[in-house]
Each structure stands twice: as structure tokens, then as C-alpha cells.
C-alpha positions in Angstrom: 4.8 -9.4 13.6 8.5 -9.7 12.5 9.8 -8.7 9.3 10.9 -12.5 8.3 11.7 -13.3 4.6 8.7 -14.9 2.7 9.2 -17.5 0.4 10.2 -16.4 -3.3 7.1 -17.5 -4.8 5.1 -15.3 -2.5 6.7 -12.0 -2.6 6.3 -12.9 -6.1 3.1 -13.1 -6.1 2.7 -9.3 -4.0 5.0 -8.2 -6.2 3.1 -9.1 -9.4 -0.4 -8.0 -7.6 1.8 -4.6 -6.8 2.8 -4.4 -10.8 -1.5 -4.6 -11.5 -2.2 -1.5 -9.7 -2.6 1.6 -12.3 -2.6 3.9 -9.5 0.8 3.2 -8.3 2.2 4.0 -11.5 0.6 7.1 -11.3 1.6 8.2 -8.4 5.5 6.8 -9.1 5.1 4.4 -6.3 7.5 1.9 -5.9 7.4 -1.6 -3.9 10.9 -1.4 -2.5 10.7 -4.3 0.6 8.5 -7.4 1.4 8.8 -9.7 4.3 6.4 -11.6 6.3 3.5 -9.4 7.2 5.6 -6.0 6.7 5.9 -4.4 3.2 7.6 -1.3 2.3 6.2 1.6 -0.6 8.1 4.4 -1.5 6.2 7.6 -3.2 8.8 10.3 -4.7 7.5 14.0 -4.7 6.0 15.0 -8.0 4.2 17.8 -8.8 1.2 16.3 -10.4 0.2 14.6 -6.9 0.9 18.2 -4.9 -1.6 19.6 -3.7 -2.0 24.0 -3.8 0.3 24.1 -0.9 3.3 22.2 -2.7 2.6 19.4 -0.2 2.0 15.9 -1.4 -2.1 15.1 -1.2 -2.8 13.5 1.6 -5.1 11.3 -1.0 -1.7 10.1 -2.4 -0.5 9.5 1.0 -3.3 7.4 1.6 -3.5 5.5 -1.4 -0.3 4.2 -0.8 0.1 3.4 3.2 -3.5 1.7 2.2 -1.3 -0.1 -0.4 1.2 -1.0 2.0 -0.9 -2.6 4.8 -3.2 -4.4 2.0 0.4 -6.0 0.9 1.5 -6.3 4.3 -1.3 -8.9 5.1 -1.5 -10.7 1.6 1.7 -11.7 2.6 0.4 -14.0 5.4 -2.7 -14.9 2.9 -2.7 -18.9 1.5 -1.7 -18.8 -2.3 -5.2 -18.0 -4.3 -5.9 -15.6 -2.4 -6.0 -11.6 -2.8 -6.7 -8.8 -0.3 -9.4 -5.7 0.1 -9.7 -3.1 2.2 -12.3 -2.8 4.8 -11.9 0.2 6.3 -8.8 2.8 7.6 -8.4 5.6 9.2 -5.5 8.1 8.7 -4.5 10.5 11.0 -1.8 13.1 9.4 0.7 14.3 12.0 2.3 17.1 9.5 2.3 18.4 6.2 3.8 16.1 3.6 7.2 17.6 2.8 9.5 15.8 1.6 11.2 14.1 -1.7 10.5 11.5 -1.2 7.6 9.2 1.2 8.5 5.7 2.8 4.9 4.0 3.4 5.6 0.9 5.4 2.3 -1.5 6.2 2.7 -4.3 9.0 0.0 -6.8 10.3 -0.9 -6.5 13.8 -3.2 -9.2 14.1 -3.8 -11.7 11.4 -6.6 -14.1 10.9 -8.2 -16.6 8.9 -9.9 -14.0 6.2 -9.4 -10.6 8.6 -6.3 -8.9 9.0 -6.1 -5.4 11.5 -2.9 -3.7 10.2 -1.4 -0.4 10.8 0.8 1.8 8.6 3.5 4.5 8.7 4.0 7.3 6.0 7.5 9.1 6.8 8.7 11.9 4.9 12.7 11.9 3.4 14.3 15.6 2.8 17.0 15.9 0.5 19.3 15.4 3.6 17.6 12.1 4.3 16.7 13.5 7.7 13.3 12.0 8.2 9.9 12.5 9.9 6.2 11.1 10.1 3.9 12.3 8.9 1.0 10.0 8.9 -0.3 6.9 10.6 -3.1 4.4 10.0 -5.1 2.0 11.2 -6.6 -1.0 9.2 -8.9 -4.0 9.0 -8.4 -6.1 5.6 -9.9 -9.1 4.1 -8.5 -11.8 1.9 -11.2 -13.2 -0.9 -10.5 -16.0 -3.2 -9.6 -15.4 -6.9 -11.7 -17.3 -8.2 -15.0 -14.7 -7.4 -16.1 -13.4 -10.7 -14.0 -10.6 -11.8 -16.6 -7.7 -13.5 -14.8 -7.0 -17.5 -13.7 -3.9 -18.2 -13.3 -2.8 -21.7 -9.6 -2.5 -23.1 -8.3 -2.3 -19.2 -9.8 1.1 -18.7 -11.4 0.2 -15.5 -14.9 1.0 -17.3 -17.1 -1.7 -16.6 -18.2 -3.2 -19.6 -21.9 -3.8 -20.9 
């Protein structure tokens, strides 16, 4: 896929799905690019998502590449529709050292409902020389919105009784 402009009202609508996530204001993730079937993440090095080594946790690494080829293929995905993972493997190439993490996602095949997608995680030193340091491989699925949605009490992901 090429990394064409979407229309406004769809990288609105990854943008706003983006804004949803509690985890990627955790981390301090950022959505800095969206085009058609590519989107761009960027994860800045903090201490609270180091592991003992001072490396970034491959778990935060993950999260967010995962992120990036979900958003990736939600881009090609009809308007009432939203994305889930169905599986990924990551394969991490060297330790995460860096200030700073560029996860970029892009759809490699794209289908009605399925979408295989791959994903880059490249590590920024304070030089902005640059180097991977992970790559994925991903199958997503879009579902409609209008499945029922469990409640969750006060937005704390508890699942409500």
C-alpha cells in the first residue's frame, strides 16, 4: 500500500479512536502521521515503561506497533466500523534504546473484514541516528459499532454488574 492522504473525516475518525485508548496515554504515545493504510506512533523513552535494563519494555513496544497496524487498516475500514486484533507476532531485532520510538503500521493485504498488516518499531538517539528494533506481523479484523459494547463503571475498564 501507498501512504495516500485519507479523507479528513476519516483520519478523524482514527484520530478520535486513537484519543480513546488509556494505554497510549500511559505510555506517552503519540499519533503523529495517518494516510491510507499507513499510520505513524511515536513512544518517547520514560522511565516508568523501562524495563530493569533501562530499555523500553518490549510490552510497550508492542502495545504500540499493535496500535499502529490496528490504525493502519481502520483506515481502509467503511465508516462504522472499528478494528481488533487477531493475532501478531513480534520479533525484536535489538534492545530498545533510544529517546524516543517511531512505530509505523502499514496494510499489506486488505480485505472485506480481514486485514494482514506488518509493523516497524525504530529506535531515535538523541543524535536522531536511527535503528530497528522490532518488526511484526499482523492479521486484524474490522467489527461493526453497533455490537453491544459491555459497561464499565466510571470508565475504569471494570466490567460492570
Amino acid at each position: 500500500m501507498s501512504a495516500e492522504p485519507i479523507s479528513a473525516a476519516q483520519e478523524a475518525r482514527v484520530r478520535d479512536a486513537f484519543a480513546g485508548q488509556g494505554m497510549m496515554k500511559t505510555l506517552g504515545a503519540t499519533l503523529t502521521r495517518v494516510a491510507r493504510g499507513e499510520v505513524e506512533i511515536v513512544l518517547p523513552f520514560a522511565p516508568h515503561i523501562a524495563q530493569q535494563h533501562g530499555f523500553i519494555h518490549a510490552g510497550g513496544l508492542t502495545t504500540v506497533v499493535d496500535n499502529a497496524g490496528g490504525f493502519a487498516a481502520m483506515t481502509l475500514m467503511p465508516e462504522g466500523m472499528e478494528v481488533l486484533t487477531i493475532e501478531f507476532k513480534v520479533n525484536f531485532l535489538s534492545p530498545a534504546i533510544g529517546r524516543r520510538f517511531l512505530a509505523t503500521g502499514r496494510v499489506r493485504r486488505s480485505g472485506r473484514q480481514i486485514f494482514v498488516v506488518d509493523g516497524e518499531v525504530v529506535a531515535e538517539d538523541s543524535h536522531g541516528d536511527r535503528k530497528t528494533v522490532a518488526i511484526m506481523l499482523a492479521t486484524m479484523m474490522g467489527v461493526r459499532l453497533d455490537l453491544p459494547r459491555p459497561a464499565t463503571t466510571a470508565g475504569s475498564g471494570v466490567l460492570a454488574e
